[in-house]
MOPAC internal coordinates of N, CA, C and O (Angstrom, degrees):
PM7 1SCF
backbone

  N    0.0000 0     0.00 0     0.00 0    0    0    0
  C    1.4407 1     0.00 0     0.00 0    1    0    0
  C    1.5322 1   110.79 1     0.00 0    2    1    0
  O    1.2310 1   122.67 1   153.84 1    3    2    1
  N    1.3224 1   112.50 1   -26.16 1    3    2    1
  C    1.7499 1   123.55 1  -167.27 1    5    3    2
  C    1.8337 1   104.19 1   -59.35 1    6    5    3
  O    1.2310 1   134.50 1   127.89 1    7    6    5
  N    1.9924 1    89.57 1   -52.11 1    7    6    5
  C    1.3260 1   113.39 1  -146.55 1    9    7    6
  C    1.8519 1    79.30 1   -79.01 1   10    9    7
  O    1.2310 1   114.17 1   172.64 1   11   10    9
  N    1.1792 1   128.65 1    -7.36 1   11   10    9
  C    2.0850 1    99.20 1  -160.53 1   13   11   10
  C    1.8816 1    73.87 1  -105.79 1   14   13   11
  O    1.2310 1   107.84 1   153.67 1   15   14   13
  N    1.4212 1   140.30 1   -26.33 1   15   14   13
  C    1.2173 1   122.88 1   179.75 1   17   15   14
  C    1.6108 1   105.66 1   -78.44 1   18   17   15
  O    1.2310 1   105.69 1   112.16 1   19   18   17
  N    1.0463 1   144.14 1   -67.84 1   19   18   17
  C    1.7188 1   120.35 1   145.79 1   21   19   18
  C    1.6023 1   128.58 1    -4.24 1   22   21   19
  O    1.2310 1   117.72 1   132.72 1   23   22   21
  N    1.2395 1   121.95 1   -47.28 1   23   22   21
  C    1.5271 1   119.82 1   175.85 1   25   23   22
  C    1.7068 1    88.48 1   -73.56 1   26   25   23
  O    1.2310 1   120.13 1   117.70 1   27   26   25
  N    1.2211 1   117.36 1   -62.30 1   27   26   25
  C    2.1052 1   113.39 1  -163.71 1   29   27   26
  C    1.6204 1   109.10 1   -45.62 1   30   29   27
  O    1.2310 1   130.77 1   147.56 1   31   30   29
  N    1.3928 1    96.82 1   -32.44 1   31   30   29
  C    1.6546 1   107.81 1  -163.83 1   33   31   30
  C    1.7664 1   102.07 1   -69.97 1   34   33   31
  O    1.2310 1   123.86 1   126.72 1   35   34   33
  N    1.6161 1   110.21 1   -53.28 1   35   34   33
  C    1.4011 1   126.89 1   171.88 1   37   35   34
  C    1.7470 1   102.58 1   -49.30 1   38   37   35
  O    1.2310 1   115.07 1   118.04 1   39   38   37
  N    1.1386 1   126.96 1   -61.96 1   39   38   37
  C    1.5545 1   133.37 1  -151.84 1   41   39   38
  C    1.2667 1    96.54 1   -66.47 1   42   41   39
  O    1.2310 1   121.81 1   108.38 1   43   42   41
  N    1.9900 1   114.13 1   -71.62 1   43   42   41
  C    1.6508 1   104.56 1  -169.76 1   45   43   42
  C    1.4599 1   129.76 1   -92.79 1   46   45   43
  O    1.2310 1   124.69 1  -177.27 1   47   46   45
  N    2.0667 1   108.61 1     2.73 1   47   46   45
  C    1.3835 1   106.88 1   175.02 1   49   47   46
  C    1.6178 1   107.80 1  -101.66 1   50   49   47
  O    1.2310 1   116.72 1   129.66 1   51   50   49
  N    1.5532 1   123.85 1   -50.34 1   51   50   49
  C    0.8847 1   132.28 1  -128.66 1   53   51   50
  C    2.3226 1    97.40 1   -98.20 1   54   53   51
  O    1.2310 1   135.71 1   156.35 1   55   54   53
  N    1.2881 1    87.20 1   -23.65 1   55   54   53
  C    1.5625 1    86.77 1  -171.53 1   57   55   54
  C    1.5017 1   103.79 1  -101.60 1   58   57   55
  O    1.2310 1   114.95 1   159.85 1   59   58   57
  N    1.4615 1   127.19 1   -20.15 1   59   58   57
  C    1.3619 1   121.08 1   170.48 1   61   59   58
  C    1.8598 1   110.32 1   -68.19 1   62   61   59
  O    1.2310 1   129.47 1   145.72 1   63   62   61
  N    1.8479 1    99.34 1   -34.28 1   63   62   61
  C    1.9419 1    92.64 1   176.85 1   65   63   62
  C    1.1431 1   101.53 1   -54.23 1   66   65   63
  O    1.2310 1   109.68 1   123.54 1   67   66   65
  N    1.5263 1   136.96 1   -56.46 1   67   66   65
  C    1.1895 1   143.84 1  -162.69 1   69   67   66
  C    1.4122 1   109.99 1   -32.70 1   70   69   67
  O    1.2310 1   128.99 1    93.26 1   71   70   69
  N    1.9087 1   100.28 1   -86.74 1   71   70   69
  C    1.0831 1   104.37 1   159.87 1   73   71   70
  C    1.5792 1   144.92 1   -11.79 1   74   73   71
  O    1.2310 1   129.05 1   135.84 1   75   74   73
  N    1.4442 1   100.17 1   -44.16 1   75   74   73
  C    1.5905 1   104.19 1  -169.96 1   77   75   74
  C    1.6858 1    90.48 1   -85.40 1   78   77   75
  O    1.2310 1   104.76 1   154.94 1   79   78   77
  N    1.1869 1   145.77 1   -25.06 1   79   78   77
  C    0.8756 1   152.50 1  -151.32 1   81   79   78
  C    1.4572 1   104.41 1   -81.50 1   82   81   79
  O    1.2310 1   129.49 1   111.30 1   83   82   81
  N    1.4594 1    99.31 1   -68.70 1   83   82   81
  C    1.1637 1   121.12 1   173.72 1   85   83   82
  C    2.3620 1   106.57 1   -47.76 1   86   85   83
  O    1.2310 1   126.61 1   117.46 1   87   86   85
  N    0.4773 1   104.89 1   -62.54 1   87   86   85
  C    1.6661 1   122.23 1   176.11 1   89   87   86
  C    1.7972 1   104.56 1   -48.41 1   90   89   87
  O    1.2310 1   121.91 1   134.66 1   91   90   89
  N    1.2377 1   113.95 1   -45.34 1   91   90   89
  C    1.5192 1   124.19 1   179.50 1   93   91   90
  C    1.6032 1   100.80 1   -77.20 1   94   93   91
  O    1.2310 1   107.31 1   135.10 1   95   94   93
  N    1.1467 1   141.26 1   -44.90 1   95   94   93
  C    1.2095 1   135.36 1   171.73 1   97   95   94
  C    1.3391 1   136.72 1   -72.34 1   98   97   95
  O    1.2310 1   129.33 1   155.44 1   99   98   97
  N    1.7970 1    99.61 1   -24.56 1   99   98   97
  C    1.5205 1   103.08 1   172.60 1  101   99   98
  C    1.5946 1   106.89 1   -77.46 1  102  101   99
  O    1.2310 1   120.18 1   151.97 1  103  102  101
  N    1.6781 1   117.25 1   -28.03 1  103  102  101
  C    1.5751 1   121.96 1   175.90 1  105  103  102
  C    1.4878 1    96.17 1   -52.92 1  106  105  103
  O    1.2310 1   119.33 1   125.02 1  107  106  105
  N    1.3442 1   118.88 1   -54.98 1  107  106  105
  C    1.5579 1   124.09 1  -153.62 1  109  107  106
  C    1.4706 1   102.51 1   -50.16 1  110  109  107
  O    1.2310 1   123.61 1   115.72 1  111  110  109
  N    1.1238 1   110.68 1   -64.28 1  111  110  109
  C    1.8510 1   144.61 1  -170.90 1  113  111  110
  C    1.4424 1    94.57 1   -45.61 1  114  113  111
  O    1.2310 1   114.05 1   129.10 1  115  114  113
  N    1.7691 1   128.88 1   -50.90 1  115  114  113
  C    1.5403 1   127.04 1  -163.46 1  117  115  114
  C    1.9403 1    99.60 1   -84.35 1  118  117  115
  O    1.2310 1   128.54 1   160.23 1  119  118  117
  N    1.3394 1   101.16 1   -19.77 1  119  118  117
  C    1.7243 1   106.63 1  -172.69 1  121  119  118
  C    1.1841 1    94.81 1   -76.69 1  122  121  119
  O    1.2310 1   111.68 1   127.52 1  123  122  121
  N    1.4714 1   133.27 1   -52.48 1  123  122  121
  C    1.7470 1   127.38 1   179.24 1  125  123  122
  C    1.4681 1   109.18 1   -48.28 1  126  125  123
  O    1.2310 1   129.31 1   124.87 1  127  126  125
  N    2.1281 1    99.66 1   -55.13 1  127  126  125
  C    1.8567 1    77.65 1  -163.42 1  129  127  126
  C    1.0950 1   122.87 1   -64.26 1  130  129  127
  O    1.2310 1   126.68 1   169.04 1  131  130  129
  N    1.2596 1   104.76 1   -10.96 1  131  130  129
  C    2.0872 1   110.96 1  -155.96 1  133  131  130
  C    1.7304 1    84.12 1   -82.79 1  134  133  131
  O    1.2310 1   113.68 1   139.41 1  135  134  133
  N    1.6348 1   129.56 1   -40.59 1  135  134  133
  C    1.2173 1   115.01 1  -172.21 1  137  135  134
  C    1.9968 1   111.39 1   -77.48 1  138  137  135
  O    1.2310 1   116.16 1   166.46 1  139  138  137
  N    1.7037 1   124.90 1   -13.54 1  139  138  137
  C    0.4723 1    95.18 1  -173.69 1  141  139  138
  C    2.0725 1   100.17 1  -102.75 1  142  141  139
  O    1.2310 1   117.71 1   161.08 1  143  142  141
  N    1.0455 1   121.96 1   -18.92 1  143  142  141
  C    1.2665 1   107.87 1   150.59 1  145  143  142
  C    1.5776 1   127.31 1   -46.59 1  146  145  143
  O    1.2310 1   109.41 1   150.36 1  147  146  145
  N    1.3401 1   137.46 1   -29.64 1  147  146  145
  C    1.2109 1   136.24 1   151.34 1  149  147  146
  C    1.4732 1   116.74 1   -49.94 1  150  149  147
  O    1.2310 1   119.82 1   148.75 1  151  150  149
  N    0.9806 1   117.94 1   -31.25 1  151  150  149
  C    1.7772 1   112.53 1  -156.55 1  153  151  150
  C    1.9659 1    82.50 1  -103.43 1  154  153  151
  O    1.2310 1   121.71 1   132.27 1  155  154  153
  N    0.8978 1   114.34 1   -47.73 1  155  154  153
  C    1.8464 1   109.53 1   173.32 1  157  155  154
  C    1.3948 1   108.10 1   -45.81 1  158  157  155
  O    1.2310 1   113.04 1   124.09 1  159  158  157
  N    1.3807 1   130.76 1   -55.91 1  159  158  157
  C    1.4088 1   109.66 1  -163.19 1  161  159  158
  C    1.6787 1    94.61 1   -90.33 1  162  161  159
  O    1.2310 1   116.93 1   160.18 1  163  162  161
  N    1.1392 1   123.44 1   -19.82 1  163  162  161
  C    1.7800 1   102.68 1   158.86 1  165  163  162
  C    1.3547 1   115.53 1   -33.82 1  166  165  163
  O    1.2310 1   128.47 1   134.54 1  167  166  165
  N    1.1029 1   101.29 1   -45.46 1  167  166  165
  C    1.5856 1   110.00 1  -150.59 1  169  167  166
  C    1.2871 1   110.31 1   -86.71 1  170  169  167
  O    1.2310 1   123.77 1   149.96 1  171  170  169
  N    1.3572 1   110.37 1   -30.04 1  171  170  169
  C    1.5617 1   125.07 1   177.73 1  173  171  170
  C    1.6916 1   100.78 1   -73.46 1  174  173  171
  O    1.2310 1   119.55 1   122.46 1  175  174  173
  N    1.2420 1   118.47 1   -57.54 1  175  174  173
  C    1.6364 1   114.94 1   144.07 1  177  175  174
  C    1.2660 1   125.21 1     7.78 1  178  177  175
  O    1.2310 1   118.39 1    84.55 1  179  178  177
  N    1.2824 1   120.68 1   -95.45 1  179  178  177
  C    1.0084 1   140.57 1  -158.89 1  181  179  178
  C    1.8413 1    99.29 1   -80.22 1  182  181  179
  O    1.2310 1   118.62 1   144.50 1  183  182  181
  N    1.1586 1   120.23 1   -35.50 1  183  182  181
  C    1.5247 1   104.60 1   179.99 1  185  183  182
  C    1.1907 1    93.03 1   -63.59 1  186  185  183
  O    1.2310 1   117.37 1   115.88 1  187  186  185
  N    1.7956 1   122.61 1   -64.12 1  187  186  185
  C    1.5416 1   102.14 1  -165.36 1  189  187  186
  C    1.6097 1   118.49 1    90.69 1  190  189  187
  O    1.2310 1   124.99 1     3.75 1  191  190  189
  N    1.2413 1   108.03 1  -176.25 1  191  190  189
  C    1.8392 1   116.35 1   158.08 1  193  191  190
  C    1.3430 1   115.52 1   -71.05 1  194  193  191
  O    1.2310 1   117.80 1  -176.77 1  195  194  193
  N    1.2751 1   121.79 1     3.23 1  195  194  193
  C    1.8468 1   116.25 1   168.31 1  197  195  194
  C    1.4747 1    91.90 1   -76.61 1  198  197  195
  O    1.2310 1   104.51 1   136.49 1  199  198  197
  N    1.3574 1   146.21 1   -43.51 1  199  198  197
  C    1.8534 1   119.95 1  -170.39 1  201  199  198
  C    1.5984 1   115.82 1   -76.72 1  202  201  199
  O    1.2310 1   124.07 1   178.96 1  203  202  201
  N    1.6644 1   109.80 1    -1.04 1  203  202  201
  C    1.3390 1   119.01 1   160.84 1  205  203  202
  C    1.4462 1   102.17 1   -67.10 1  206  205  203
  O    1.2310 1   114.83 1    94.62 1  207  206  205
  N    0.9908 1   127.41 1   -85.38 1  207  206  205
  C    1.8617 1   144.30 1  -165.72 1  209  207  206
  C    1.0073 1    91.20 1   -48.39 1  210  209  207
  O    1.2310 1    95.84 1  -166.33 1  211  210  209
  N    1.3911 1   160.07 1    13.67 1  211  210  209
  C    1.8717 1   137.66 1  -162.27 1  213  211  210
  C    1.7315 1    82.59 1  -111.93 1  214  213  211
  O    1.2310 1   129.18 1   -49.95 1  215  214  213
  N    1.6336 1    99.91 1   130.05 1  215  214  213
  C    1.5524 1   111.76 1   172.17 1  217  215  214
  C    1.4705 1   100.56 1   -72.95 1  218  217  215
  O    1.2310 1   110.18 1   134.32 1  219  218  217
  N    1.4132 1   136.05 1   -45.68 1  219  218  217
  C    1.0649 1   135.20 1   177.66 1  221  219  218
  C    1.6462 1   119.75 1   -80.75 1  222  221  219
  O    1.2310 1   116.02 1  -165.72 1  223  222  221
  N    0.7714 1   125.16 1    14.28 1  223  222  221
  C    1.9288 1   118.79 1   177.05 1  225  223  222
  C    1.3996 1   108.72 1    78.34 1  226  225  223
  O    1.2310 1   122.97 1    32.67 1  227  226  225
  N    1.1377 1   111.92 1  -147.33 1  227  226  225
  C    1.6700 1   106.25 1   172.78 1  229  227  226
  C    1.6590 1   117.32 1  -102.06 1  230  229  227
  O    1.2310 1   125.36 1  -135.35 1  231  230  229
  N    1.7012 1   107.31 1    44.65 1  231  230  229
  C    1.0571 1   105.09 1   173.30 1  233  231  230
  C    1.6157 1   110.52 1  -101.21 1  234  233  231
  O    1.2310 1   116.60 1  -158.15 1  235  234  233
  N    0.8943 1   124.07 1    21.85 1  235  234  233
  C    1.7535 1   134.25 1  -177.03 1  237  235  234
  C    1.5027 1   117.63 1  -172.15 1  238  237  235
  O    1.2310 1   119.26 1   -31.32 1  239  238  237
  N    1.5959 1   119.03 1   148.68 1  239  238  237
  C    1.4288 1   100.07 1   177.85 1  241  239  238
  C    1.5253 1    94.94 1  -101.03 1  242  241  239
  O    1.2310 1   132.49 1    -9.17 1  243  242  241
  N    1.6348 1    93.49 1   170.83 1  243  242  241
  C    1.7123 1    97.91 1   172.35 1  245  243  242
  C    0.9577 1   124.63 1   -90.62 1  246  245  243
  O    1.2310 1   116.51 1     9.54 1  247  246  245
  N    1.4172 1   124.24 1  -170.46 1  247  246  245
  C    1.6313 1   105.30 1  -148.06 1  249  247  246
  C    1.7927 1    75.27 1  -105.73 1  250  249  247
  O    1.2310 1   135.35 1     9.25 1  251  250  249
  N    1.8452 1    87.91 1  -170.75 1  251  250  249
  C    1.7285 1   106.73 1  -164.55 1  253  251  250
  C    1.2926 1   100.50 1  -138.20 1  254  253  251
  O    1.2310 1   120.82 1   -75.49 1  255  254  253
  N    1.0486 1   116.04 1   104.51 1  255  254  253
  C    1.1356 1   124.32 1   157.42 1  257  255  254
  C    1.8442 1   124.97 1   -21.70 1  258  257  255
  O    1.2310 1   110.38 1    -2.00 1  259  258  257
  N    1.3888 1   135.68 1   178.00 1  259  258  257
  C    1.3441 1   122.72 1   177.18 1  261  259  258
  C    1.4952 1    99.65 1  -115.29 1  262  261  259
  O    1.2310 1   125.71 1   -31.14 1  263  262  261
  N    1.5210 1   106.64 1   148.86 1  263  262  261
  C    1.2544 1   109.46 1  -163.31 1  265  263  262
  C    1.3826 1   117.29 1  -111.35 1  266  265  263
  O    1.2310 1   120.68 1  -160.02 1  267  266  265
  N    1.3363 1   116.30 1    19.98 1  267  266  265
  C    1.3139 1   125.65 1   155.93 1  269  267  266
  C    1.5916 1   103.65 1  -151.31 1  270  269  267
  O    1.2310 1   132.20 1   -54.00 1  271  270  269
  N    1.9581 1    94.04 1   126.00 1  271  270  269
  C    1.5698 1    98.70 1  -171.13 1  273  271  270
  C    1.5414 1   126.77 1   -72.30 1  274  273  271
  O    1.2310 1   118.23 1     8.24 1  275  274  273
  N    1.3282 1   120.97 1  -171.76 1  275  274  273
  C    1.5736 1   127.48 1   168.78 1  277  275  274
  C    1.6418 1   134.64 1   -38.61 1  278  277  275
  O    1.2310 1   134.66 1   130.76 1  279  278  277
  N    1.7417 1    89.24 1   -49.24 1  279  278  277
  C    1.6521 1   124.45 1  -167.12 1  281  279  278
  C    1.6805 1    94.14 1   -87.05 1  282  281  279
  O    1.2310 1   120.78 1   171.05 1  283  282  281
  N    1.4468 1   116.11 1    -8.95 1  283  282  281
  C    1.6165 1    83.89 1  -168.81 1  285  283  282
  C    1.6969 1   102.22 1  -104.83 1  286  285  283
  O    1.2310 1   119.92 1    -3.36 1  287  286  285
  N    1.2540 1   117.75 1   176.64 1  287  286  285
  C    1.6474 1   123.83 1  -168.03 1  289  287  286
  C    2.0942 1    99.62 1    64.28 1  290  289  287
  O    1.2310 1   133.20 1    -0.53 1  291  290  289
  N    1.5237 1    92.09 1   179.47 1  291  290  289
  C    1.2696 1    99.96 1   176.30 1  293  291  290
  C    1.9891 1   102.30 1  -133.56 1  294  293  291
  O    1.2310 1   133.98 1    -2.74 1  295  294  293
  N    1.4975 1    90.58 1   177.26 1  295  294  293
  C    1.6775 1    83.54 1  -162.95 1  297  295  294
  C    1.5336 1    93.68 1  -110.76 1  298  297  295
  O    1.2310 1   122.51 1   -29.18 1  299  298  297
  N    1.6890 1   112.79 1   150.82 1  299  298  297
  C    1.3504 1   114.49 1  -149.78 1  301  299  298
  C    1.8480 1    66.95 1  -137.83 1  302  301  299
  O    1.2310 1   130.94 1   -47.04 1  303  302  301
  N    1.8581 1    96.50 1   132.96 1  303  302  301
  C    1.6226 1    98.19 1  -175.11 1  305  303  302
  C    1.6339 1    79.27 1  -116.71 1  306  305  303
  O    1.2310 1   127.06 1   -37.89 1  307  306  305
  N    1.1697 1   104.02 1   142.11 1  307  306  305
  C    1.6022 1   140.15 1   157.32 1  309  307  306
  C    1.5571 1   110.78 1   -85.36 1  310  309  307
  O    1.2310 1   127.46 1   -29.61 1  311  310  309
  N    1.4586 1   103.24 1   150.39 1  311  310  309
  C    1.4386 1   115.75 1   176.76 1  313  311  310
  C    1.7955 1   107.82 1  -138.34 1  314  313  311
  O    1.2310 1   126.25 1   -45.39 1  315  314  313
  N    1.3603 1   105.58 1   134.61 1  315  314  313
  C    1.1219 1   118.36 1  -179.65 1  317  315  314
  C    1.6275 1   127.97 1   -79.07 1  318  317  315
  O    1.2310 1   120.85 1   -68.31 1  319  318  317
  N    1.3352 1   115.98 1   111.69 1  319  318  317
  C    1.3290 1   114.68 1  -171.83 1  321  319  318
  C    1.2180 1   113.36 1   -88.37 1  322  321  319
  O    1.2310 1   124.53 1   -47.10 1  323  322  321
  N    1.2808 1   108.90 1   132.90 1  323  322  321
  C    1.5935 1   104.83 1  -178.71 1  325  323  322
  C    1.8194 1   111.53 1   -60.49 1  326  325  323
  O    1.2310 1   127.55 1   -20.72 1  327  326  325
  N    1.3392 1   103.07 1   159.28 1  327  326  325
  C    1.3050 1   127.76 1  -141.12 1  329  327  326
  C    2.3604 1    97.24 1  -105.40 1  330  329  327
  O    1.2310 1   124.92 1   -65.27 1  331  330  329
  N    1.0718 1   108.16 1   114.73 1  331  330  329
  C    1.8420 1   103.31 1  -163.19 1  333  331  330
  C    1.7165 1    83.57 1   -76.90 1  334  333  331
  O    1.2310 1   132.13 1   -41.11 1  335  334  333
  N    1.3745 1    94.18 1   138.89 1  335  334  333
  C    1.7577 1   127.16 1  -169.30 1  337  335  334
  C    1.7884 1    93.90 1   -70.93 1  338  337  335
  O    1.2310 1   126.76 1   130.60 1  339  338  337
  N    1.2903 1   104.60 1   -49.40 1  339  338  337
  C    1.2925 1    96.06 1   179.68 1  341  339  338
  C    1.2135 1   140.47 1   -62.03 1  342  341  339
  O    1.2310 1   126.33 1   127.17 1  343  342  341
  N    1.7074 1   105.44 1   -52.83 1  343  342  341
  C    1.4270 1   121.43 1  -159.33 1  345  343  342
  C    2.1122 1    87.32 1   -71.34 1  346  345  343
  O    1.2310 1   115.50 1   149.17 1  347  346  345
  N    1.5315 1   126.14 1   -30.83 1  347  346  345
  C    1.3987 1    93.34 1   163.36 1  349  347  346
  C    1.1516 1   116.99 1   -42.95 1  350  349  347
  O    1.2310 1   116.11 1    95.89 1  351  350  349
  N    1.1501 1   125.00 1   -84.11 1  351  350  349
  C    1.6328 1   146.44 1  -157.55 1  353  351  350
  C    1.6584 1   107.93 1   -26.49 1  354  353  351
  O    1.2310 1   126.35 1   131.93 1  355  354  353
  N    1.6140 1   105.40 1   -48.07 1  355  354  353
  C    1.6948 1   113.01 1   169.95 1  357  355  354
  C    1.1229 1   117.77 1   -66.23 1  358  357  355
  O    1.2310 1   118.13 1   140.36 1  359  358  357
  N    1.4746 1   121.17 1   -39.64 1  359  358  357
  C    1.3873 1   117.95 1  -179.27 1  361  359  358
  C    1.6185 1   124.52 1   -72.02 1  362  361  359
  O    1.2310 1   135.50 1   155.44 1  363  362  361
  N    0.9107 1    87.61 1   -24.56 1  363  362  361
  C    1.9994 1    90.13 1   176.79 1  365  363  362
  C    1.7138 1   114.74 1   126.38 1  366  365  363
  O    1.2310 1   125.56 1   171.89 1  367  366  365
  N    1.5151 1   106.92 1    -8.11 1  367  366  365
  C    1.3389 1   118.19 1  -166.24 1  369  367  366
  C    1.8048 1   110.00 1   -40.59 1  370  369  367
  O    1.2310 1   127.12 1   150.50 1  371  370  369
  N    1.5110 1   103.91 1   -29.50 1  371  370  369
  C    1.2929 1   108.68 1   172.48 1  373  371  370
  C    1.5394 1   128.62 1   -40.80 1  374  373  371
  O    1.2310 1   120.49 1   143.13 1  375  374  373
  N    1.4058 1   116.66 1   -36.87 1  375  374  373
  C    1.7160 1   136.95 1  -138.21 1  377  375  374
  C    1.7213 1    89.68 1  -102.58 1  378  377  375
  O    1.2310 1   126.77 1   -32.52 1  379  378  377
  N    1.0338 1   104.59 1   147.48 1  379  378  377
  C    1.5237 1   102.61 1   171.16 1  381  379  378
  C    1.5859 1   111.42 1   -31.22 1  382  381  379
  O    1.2310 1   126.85 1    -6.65 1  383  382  381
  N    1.5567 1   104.43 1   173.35 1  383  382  381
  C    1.0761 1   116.61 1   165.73 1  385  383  382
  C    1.7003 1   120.88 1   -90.33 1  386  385  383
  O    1.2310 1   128.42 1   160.87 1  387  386  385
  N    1.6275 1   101.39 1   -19.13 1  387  386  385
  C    1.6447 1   108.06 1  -163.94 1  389  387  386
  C    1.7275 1    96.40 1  -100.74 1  390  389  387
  O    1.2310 1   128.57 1   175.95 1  391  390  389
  N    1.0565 1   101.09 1    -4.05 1  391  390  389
  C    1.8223 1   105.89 1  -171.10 1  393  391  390
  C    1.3333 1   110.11 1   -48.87 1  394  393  391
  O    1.2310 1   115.13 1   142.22 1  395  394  393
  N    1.4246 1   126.83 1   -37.78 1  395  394  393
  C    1.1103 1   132.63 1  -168.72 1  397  395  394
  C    1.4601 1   123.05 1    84.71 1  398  397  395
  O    1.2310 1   119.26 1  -160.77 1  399  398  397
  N    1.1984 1   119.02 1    19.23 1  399  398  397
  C    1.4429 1   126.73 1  -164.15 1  401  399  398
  C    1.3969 1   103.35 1  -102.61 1  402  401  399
  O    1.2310 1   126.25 1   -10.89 1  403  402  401
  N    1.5058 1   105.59 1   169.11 1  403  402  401
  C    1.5692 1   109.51 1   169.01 1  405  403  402
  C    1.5042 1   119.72 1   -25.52 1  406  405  403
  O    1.2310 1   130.34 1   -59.26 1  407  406  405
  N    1.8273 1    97.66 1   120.74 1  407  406  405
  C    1.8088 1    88.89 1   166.57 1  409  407  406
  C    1.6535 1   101.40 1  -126.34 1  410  409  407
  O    1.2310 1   107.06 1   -60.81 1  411  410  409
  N    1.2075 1   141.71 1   119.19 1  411  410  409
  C    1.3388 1   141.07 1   150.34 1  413  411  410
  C    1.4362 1   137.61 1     0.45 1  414  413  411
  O    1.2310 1   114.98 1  -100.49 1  415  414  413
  N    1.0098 1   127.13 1    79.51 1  415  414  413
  C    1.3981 1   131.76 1   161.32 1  417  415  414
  C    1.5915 1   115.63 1     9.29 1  418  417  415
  O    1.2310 1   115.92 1   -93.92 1  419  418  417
  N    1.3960 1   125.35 1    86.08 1  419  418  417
  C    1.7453 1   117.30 1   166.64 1  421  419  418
  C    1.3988 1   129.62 1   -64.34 1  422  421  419
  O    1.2310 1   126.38 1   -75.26 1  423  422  421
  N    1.1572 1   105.34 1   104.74 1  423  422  421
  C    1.3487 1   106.52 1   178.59 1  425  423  422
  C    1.3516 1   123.39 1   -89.47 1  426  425  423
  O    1.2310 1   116.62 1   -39.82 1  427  426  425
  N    1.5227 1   124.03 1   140.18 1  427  426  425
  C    1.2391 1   125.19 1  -167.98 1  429  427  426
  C    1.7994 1   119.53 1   -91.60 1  430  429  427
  O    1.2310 1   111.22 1     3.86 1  431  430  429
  N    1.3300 1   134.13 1  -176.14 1  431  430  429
  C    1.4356 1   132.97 1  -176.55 1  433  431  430
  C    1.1305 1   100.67 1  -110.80 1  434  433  431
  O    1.2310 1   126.12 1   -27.73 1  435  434  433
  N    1.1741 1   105.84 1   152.27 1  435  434  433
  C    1.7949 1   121.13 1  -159.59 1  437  435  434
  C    1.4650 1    93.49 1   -79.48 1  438  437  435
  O    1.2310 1   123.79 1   -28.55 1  439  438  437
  N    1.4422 1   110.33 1   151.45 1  439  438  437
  C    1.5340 1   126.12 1  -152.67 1  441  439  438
  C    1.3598 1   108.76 1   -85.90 1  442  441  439
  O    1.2310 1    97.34 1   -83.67 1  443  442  441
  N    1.4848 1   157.91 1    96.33 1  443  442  441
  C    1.3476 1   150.67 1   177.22 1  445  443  442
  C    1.7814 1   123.27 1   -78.43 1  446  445  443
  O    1.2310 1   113.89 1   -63.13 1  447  446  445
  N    1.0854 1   129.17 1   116.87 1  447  446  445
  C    1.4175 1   115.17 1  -173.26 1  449  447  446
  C    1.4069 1   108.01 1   -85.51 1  450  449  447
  O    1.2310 1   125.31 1   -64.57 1  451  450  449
  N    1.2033 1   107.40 1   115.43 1  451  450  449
  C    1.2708 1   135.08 1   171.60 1  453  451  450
  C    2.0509 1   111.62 1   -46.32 1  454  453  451
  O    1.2310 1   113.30 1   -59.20 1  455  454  453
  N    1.4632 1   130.27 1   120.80 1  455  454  453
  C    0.9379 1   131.42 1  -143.09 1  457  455  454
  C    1.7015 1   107.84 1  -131.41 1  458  457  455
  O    1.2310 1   120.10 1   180.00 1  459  458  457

């Protein structure tokens, strides 16, 4: 009687855990590679023909060019207003710079729309 409750115990407890076990890990195992084949050709992506051009291999990246040129925008000239003798002197302008002490509120120039 011992040995046929030992076989029932083996048949409907012990080989279905397995199973599920077995089934949960092979999912696990196909969810990594598929994520880590995804994240490789990102990556292969994004290097591109820059790890062709590298004089050094993949021990440095190459440089980058700037991504907005010389010619574009226009140049907006500022003028310097002289600076009131006093309101330094009250404010602290005297005291170091690293002191950490009072520094004055910067105020900005009233906004003009450009036309």
């Amino acid at each position: 009687m011992g040995t046929l409750l030992l076989i029932f115990f083996i048949f409907f407890i012990v080989i279905p855990i397995v199973r599920i076990a077995v089934a949960a890990y092979t999912v696990r195992r196909k969810m990594r590679d598929a994520m880590r084949q995804m994240y490789d050709a990102q990556q292969r992506a994004q290097r591109g023909p820059q790890t062709q051009q590298r004089k050094a291999g993949w021990s440095s990246p190459g440089e980058r060019g700037k991504k907005i040129g010389k010619d574009v925008g226009e140049y907006v000239k500022f003028e310097e207003l002289p600076a009131d003798a006093s309101a330094e002197a009250s404010s602290g302008a005297s005291r170091r710079p690293d002191a950490g002490g009072y520094e004055p509120q910067v105020t900005d120039v009233e906004w003009e729309d450009i036309k």
